[in-house]
DOTI-59906 format. One record per atom (N, C-alpha, C, O, CB): residue number from 1; residue in three letters; atom name; x, z, y. Coordinates in steps of 0.02 Angstrom, whole numbers, plus 50000, padded with zeros to 5 digits. Glycine has a CB too. Layout:
BEGIN
NUM_ala_CA_X_Z_Y
...
***
This chain:
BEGIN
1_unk_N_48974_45539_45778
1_unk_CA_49035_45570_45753
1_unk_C_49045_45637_45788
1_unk_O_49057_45647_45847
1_unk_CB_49096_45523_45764
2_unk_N_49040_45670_45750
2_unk_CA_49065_45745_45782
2_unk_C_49127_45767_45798
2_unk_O_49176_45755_45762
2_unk_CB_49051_45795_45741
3_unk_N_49131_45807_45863
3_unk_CA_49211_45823_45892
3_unk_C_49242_45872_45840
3_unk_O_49200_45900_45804
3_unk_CB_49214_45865_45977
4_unk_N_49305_45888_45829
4_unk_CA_49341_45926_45785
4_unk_C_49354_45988_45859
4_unk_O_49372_45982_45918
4_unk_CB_49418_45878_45740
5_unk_N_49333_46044_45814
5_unk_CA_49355_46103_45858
5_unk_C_49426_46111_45858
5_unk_O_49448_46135_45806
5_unk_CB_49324_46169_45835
6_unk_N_49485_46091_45923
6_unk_CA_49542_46132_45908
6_unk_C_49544_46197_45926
6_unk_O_49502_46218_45966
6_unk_CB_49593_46108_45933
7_unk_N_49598_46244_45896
7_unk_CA_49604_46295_45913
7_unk_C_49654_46299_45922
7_unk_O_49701_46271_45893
7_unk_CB_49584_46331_45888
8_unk_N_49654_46335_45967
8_unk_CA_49753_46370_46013
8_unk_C_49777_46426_45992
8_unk_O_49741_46476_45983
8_unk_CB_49758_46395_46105
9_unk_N_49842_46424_45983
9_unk_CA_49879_46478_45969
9_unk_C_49934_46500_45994
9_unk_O_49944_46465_46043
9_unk_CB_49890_46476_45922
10_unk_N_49976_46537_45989
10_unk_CA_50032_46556_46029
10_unk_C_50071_46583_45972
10_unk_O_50042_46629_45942
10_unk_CB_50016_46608_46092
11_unk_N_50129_46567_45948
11_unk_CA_50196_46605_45889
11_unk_C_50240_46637_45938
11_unk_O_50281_46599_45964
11_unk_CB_50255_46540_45834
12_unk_N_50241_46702_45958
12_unk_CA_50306_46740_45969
12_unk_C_50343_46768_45921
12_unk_O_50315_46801_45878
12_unk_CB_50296_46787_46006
13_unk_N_50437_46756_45921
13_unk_CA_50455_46784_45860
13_unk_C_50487_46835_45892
13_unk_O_50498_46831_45952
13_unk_CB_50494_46744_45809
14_unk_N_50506_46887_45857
14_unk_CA_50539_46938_45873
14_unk_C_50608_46951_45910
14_unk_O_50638_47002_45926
14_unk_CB_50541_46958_45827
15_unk_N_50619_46899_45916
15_unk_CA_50696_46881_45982
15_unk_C_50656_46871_46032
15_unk_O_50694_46885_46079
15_unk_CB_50758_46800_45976
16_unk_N_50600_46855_46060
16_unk_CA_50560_46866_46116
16_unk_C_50532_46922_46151
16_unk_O_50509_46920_46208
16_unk_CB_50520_46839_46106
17_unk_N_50539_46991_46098
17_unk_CA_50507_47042_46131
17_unk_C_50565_47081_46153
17_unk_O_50614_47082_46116
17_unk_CB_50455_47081_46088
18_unk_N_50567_47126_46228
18_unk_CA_50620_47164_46230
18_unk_C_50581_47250_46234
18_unk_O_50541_47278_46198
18_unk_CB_50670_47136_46301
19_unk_N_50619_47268_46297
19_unk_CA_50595_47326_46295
19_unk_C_50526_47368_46292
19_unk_O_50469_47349_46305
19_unk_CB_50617_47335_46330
20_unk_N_50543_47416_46276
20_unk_CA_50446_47443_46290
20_unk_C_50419_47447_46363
20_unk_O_50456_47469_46406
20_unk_CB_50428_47535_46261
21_unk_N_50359_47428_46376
21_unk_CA_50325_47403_46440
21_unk_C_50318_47475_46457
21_unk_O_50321_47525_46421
21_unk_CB_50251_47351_46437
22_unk_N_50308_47465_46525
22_unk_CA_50308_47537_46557
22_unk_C_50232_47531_46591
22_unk_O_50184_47505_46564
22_unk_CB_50380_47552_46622
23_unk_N_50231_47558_46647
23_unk_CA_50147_47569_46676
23_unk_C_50133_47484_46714
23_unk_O_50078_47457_46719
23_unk_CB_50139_47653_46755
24_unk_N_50203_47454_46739
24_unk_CA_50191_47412_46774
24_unk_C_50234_47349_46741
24_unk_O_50287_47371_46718
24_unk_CB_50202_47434_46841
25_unk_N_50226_47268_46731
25_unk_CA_50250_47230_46709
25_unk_C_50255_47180_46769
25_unk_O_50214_47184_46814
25_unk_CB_50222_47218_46652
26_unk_N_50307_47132_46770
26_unk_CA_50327_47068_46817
26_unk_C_50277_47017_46787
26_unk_O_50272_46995_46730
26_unk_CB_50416_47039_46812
27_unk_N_50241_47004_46848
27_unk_CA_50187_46943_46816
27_unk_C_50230_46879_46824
27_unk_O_50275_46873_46866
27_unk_CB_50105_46931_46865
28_unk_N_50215_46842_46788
28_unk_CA_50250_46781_46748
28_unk_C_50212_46703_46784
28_unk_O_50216_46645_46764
28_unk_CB_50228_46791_46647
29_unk_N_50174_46735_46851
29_unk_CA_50128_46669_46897
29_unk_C_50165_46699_46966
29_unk_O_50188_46653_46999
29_unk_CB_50012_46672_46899
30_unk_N_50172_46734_46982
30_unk_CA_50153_46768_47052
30_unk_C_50246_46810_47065
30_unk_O_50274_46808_47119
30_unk_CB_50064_46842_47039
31_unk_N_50271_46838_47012
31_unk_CA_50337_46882_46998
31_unk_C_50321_46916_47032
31_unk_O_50372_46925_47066
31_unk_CB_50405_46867_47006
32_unk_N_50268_46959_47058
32_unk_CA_50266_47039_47088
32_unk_C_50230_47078_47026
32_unk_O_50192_47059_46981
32_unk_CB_50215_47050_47171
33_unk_N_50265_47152_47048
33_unk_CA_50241_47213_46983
33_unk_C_50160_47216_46989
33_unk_O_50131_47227_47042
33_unk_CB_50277_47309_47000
34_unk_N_50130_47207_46931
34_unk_CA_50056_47234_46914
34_unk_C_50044_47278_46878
34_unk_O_50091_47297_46843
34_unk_CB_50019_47197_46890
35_unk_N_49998_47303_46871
35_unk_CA_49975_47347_46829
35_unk_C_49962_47323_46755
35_unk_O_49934_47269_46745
35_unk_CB_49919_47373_46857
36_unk_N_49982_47364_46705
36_unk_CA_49990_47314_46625
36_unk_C_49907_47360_46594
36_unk_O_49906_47420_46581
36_unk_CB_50100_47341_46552
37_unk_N_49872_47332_46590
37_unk_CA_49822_47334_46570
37_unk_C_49824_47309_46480
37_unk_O_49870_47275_46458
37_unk_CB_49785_47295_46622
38_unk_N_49758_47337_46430
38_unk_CA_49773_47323_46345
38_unk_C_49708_47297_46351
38_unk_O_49667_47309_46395
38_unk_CB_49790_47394_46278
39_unk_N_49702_47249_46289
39_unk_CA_49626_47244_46269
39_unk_C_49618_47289_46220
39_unk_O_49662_47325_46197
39_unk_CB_49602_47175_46245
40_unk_N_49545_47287_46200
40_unk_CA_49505_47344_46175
40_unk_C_49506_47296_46100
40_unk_O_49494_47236_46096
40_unk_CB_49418_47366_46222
41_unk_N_49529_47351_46033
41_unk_CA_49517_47312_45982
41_unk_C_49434_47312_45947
41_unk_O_49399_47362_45941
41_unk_CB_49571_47334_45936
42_unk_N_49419_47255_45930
42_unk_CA_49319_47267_45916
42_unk_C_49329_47251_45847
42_unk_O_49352_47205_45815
42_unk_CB_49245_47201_45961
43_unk_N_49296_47323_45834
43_unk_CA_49296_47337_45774
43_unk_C_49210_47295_45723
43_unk_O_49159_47285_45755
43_unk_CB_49305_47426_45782
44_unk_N_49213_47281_45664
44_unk_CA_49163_47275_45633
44_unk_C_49094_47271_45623
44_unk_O_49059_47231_45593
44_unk_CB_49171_47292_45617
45_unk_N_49076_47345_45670
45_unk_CA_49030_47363_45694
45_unk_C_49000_47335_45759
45_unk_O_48939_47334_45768
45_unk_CB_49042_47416_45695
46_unk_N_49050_47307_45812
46_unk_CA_49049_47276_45868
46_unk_C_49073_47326_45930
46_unk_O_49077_47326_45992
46_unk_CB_48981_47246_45874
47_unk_N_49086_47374_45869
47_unk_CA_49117_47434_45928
47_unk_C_49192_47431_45965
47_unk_O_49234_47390_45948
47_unk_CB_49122_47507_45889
48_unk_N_49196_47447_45983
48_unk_CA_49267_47437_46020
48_unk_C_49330_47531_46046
48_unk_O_49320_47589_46063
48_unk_CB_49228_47385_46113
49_unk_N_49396_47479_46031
49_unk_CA_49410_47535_46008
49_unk_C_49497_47546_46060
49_unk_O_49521_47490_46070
49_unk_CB_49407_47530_45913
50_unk_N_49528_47586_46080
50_unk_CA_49569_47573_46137
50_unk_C_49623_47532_46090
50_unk_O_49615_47525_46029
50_unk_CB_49597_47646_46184
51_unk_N_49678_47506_46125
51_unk_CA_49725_47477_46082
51_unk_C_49772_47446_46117
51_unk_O_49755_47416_46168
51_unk_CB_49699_47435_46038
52_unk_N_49845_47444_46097
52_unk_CA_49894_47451_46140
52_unk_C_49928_47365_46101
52_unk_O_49985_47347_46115
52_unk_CB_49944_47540_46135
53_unk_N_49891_47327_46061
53_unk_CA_49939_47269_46039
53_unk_C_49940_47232_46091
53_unk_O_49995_47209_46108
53_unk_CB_49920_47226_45980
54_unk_N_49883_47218_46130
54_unk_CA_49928_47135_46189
54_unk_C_49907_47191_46247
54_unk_O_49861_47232_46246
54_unk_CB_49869_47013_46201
55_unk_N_49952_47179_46290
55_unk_CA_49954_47200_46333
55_unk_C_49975_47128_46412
55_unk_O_50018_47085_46411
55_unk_CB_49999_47260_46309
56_unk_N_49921_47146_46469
56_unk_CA_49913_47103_46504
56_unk_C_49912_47128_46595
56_unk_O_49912_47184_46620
56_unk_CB_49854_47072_46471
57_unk_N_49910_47068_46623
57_unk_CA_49934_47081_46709
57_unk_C_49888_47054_46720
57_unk_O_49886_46998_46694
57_unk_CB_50001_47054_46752
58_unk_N_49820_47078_46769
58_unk_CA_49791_47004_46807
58_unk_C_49834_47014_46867
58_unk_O_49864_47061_46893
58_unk_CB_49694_46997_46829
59_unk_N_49822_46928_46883
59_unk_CA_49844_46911_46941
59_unk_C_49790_46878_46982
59_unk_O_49779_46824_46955
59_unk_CB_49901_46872_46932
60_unk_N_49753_46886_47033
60_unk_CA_49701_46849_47057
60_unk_C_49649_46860_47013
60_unk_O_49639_46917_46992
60_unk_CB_49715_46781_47065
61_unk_N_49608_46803_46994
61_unk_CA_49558_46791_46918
61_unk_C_49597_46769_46863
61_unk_O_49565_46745_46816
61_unk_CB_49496_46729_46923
62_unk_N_49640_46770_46860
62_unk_CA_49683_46766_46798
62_unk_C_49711_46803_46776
62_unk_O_49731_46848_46813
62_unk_CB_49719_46735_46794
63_unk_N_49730_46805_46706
63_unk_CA_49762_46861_46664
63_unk_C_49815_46823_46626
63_unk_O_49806_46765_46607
63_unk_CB_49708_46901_46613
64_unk_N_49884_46864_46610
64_unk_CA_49941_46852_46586
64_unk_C_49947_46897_46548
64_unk_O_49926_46955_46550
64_unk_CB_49989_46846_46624
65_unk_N_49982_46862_46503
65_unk_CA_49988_46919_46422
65_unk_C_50060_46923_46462
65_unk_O_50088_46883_46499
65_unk_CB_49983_46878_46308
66_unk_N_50082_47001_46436
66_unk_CA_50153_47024_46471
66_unk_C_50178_47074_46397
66_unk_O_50237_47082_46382
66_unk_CB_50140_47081_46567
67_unk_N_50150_47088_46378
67_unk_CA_50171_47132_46309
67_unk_C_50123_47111_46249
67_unk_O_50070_47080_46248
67_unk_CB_50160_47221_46322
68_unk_N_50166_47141_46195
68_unk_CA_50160_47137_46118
68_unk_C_50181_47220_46091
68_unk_O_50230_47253_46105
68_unk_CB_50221_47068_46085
69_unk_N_50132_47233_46053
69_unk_CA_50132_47292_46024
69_unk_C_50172_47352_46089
69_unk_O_50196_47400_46058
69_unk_CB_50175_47279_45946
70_unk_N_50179_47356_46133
70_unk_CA_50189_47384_46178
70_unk_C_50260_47356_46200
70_unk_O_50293_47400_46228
70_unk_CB_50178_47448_46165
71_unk_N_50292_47297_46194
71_unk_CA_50356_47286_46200
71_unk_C_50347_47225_46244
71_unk_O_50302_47183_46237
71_unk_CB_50395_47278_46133
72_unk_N_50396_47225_46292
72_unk_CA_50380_47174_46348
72_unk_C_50405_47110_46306
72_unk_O_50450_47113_46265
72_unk_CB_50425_47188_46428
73_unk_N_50370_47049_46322
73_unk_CA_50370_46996_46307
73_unk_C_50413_46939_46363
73_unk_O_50396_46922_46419
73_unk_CB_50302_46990_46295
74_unk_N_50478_46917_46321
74_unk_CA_50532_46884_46374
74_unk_C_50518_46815_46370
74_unk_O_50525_46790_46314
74_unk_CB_50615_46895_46356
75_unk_N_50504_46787_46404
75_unk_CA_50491_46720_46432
75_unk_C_50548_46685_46460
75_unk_O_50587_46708_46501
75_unk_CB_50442_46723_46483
76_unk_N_50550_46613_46427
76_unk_CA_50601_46587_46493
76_unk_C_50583_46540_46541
76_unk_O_50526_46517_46544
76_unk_CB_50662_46556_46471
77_unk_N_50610_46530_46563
77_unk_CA_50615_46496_46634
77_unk_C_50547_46439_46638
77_unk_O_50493_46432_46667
77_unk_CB_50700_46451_46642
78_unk_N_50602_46396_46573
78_unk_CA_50540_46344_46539
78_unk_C_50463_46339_46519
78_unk_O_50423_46293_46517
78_unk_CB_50558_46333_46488
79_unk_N_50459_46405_46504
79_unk_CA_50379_46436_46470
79_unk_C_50351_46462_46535
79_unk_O_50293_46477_46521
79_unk_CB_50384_46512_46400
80_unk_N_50358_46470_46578
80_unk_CA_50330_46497_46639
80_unk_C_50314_46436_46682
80_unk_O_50266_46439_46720
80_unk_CB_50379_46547_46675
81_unk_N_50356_46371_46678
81_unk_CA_50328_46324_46715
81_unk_C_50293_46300_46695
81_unk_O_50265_46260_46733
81_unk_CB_50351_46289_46735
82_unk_N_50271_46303_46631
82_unk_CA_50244_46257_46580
82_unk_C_50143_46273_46617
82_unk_O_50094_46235_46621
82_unk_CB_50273_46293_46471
83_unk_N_50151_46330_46632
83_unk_CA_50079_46354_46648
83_unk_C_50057_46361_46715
83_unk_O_50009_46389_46740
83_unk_CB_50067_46417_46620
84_unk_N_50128_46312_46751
84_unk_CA_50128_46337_46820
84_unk_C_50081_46262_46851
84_unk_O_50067_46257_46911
84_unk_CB_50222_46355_46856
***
């Protein structure tokens, strides 16, 4: 019998995003300022291309999504322990 692939997702709705992220975001493991780093969008070709939709903090070897389309992403209390 073969395993069923799940796949994960994440729904943010738009009462979750606030202001626009600045150079540095509050990491959501650690609560000290990091540097907000973007991933690269890969295009078709396999090329890759700069891009400002998720925007992220590492902390240690880990990485935290901290923005959406350049807008900080509000978390509560609850969603932060959830990964703690």
């Amino acid at each position: 019998m073969k395993k069923k692939k799940i796949e994960s997702f994440v729904v943010i709705s738009n009462d979750k995003l606030g202001d626009k992220v600045g150079e540095y975001a509050i990491c959501p493991h650690c609560y000290k300022k990091h540097i907000v780093k973007y991933a690269d969008k890969v295009l078709s070709d396999g090329s890759r291309m700069p891009s400002k939709i998720l925007g992220f903090v590492q902390c240690g070897k880990s990485s935290y999504v901290v923005a959406i389309n350049e807008l900080l992403w509000i978390k509560s209390k609850n969603e932060n322990k959830m990964h703690s």
